[in-house]
N, C-alpha and C positions, 0 to 999 in steps of 0.2 A: 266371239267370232274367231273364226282356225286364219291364221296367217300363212300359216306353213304347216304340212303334214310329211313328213319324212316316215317311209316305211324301209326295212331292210331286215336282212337276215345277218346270226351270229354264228359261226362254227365253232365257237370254245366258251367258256362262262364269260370271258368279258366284254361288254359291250363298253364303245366310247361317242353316245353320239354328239354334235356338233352341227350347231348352224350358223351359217355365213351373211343373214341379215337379210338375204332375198325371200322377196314375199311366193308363193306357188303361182301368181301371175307372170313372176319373173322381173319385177320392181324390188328396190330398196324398201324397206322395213322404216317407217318414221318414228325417231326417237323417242324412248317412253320405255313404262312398266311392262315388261308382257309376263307372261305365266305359261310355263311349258308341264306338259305330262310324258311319261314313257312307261309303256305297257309292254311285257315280254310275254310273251307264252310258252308252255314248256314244251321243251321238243317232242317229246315223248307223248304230248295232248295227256298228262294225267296231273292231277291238280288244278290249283286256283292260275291263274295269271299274276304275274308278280307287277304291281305299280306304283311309278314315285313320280313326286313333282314335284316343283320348284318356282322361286319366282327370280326374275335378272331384270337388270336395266340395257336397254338399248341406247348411246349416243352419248 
């Protein structure tokens, strides 16, 4: 199940994203395991999509 889906654009190689515990309902996030992905895509549309995840604890 997606809690949160944060999309956005980078103008230089480095990305820093971050989230702040609210769900996309716009509710707090209830304490636990969750597991995040981030997919980039290359500006230039040539090549693969580059993707990493992770897992954190909330609370």
């Amino acid at each position: 199940m997606i809690v949160r889906r944060l999309t956005g654009r980078s103008t230089g190689g480095a990305v820093s994203p971050a989230w702040d515990g609210i769900t996309d309902s716009g509710g707090g996030a209830t304490g636990g395991a969750y597991t995040w992905r981030l997919t980039a895509h290359p500006r230039d549309g040539r090549g693969p999509d580059l993707t990493l995840s992770g897992a954190m604890t909330l609370g």
